[in-house]
C-alpha positions as CSV (number, residue, x, y, z in Angstrom):
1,X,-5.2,116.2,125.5
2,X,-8.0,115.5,123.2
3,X,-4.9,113.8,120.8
4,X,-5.1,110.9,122.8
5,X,-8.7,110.1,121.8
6,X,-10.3,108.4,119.2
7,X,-13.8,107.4,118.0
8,X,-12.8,103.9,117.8
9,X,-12.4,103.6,121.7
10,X,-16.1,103.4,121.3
11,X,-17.0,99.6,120.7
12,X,-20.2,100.6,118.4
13,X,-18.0,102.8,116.3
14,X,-15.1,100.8,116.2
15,X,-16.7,97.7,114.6
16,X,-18.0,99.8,111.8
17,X,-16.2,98.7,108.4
18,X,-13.6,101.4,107.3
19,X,-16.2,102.6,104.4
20,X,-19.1,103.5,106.6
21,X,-16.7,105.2,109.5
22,X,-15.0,107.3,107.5
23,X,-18.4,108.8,105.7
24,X,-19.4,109.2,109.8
25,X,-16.7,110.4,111.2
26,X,-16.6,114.4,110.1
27,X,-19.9,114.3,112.1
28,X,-18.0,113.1,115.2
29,X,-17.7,115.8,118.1
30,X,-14.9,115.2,121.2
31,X,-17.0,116.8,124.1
32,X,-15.8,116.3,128.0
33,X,-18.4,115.3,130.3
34,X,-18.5,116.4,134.0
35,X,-18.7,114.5,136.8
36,X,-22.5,114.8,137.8
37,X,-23.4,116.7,134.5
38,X,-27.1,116.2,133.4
39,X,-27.0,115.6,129.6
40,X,-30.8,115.3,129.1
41,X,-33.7,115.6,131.4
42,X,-37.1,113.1,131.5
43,X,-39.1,114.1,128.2
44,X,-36.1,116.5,127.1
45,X,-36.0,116.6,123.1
46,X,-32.7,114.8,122.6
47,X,-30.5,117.1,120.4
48,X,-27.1,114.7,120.3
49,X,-26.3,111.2,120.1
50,X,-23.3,110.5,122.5
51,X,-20.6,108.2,122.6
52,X,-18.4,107.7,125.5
53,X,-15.3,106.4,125.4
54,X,-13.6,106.6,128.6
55,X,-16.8,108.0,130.3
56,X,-20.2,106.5,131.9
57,X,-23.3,107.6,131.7
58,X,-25.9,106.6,133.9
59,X,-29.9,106.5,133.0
60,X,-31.8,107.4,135.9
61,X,-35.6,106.8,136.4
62,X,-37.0,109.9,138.8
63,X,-40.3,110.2,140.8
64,X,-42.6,112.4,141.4
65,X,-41.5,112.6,144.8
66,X,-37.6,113.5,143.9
67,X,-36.4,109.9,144.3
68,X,-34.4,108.1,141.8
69,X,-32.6,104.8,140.4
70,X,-30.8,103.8,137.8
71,X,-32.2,101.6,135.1
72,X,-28.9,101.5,132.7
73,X,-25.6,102.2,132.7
74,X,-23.9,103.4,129.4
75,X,-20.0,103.4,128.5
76,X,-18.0,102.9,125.6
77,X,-19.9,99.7,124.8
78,X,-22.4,101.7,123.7
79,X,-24.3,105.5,123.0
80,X,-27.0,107.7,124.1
81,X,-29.9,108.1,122.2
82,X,-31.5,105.0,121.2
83,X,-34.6,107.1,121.1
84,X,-33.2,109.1,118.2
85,X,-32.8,105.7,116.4
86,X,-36.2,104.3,117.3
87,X,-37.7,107.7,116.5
88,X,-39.7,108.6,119.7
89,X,-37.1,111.7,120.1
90,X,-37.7,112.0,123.7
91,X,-37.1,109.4,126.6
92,X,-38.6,109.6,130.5
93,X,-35.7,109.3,132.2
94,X,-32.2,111.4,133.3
95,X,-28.8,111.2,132.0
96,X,-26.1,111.9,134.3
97,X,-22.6,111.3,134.1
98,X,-21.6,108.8,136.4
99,X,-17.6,108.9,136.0
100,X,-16.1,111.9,134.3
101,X,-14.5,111.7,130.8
102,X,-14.6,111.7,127.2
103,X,-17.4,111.1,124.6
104,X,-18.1,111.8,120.7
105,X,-21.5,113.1,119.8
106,X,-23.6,114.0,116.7
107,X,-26.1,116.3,116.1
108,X,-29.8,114.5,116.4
109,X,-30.6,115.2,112.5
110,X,-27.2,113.7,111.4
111,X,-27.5,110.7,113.6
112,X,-31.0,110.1,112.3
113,X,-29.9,110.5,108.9
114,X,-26.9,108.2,109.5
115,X,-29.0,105.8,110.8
116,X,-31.1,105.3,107.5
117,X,-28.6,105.0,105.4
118,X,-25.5,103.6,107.1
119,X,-27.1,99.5,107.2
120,X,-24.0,98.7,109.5
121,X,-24.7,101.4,112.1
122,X,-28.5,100.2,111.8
123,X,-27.7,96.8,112.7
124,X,-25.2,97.4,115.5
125,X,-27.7,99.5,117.2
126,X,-30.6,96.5,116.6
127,X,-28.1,94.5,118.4
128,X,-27.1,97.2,121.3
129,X,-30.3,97.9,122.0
130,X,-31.1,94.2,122.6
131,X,-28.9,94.3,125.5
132,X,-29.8,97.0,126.6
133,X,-33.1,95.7,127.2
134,X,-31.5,92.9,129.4
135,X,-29.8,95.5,131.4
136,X,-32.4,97.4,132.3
137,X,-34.7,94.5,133.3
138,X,-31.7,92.6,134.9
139,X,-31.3,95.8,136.9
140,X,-35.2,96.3,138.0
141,X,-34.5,92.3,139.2
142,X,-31.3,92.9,141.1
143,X,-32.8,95.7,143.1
144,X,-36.2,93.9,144.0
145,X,-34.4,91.0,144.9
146,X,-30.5,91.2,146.1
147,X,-28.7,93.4,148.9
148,X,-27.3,96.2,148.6
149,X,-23.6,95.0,148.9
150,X,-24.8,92.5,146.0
151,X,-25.7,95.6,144.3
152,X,-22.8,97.6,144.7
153,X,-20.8,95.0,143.7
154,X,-22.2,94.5,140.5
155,X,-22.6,98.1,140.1
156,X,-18.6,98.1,140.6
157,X,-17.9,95.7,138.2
158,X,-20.2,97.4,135.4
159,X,-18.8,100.5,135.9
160,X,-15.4,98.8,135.5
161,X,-15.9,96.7,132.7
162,X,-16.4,100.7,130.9
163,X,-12.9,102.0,132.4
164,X,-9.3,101.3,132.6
165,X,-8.2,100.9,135.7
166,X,-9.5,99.8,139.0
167,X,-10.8,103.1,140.2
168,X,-13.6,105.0,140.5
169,X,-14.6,108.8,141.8
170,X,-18.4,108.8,142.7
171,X,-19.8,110.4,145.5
172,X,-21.9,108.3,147.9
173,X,-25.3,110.7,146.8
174,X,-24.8,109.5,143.2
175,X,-24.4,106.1,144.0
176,X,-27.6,106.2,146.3
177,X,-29.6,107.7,143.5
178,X,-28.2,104.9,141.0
179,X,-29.2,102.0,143.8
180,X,-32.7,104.0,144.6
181,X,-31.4,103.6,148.2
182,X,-30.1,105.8,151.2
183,X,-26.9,107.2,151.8
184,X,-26.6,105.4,155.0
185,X,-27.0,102.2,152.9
186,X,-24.4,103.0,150.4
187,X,-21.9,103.3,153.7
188,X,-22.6,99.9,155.4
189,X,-22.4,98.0,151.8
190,X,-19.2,100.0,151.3
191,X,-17.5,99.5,154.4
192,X,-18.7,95.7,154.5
193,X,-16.8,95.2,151.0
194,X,-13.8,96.9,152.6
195,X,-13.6,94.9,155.8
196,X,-13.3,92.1,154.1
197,X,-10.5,93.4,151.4
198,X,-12.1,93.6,147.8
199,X,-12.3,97.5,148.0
200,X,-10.7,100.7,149.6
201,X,-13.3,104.1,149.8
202,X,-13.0,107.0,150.8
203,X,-14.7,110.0,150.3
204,X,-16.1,109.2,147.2
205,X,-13.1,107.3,145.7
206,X,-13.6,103.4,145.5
207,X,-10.5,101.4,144.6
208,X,-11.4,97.4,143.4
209,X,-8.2,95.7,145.2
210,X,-9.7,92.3,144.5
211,X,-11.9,92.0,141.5
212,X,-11.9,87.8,141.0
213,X,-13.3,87.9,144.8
214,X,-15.8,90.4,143.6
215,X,-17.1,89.1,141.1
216,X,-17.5,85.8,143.2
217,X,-19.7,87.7,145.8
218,X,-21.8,89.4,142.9
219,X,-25.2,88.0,142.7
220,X,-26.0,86.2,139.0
221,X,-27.0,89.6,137.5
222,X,-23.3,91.0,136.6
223,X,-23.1,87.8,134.5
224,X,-25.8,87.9,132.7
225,X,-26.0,91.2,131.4
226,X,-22.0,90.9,130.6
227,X,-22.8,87.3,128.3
228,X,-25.3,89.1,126.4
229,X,-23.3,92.3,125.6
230,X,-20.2,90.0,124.2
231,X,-22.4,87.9,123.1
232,X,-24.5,90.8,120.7
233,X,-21.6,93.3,120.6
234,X,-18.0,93.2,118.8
235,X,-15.2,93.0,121.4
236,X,-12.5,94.2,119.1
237,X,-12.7,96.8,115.5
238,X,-12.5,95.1,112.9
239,X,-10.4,97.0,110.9
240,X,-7.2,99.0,112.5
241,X,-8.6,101.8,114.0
242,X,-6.9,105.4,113.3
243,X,-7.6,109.5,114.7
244,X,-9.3,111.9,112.7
């Protein structure tokens, strides 16, 4: 099973030049992440850099009170662990895996150390880190402002934009954590995007049947986070990618 993945199905690792992946790459760790599985806890020390390839990862902000919302969303455009690269070590928020799958990781030191001296890893990360700044504030607007079926759909489609395919397992008390909203919510929104044919769900299993009417009922969010990550991140490796 793990034959069938590579490194390079991460964006951030593909677009390093040949030189730079290779010297990386020993480093590189397949792990499978769980459905549900908490990677790091609010003020956790990070011990691994992770990066998903056919898995998502979402960042959830939790209160005091137990509730919680997502503030980012991470697939295979991008890692865990920006605060090993910025150098704070620790971040207040939750990592939990939103849709099961594959990821590389690196041990924390390594990454660090990788991150000194590999200039083209430094620079990527400058630029993924940009966006991710316009996700997280895109998403703080989106939920003060739109519904919840605006929400879900651009939810959807960034989830989506991570995968291959048009499906997605999630349980409807994930995806009312990740929307800070109730489960009861998460079931109208659902079953109002399935009356009207862009959807099928069922017990936590959401199949897109219409995505270009989907993305015309998203609110201007989806959009704008998407221009700036193919705007700041390589849609393609630039060199033929291989396994190790």
């Amino acid at each position: 099973m793990f034959d069938s993945h590579t490194p390079q199905q991460n964006r951030l690792l593909a677009a390093l030049p040949a030189a730079e992946f290779e010297h990386l790459s020993p480093q590189l760790e397949l792990v499978y992440l769980h459905l549900g599985e908490v990677l790091y806890e609010s003020g956790d020390k990070l011990r691994h850099a992770y990066f998903p390839t056919n898995s998502i990862v979402s960042l959830l902000y939790v209160m005091e009170n137990g509730a919680s919302a997502e503030i980012a969303v991470v697939g295979n455009e991008g890692m865990l662990g920006v605060a090993l690269f910025m150098g704070g070590g620790t971040r207040p928020n939750r990592a939990v895996v939103q849709s099961a799958g594959y990821a590389y990781r690196m041990l924390a030191s390594l990454f660090q150390q990788e991150c000194s001296q590999n200039a083209p890893l430094h620079q990527l990360l400058l630029h993924y880190i940009q966006a991710l700044i316009t996700l997280t504030s895109q998403t703080a607007a989106c939920n003060r402002h739109h519904s919840v079926d605006q929400q879900l759909c651009r939810w959807l489609l960034l989830s989506l934009d991570r995968l291959n395919g048009n499906e997605l397992i999630m349980t409807q008390e994930l995806i009312a954590d990740m929307l800070g909203v109730r489960r009861e919510a998460v079931t109208e929104a659902a079953l109002k995007l399935q009356r009207v044919g862009l959807i099928h769900y069922s017990r936590g299993h959401i199949i897109v049947l219409d995505r270009p009417r989907l993305e015309a009922r998203v609110c201007e969010c989806y959009q704008v986070v998407k221009k700036e990550f193919d705007r700041l991140l390589p849609s393609h490796p630039s060199w033929p990618p291989k396994s190790i």
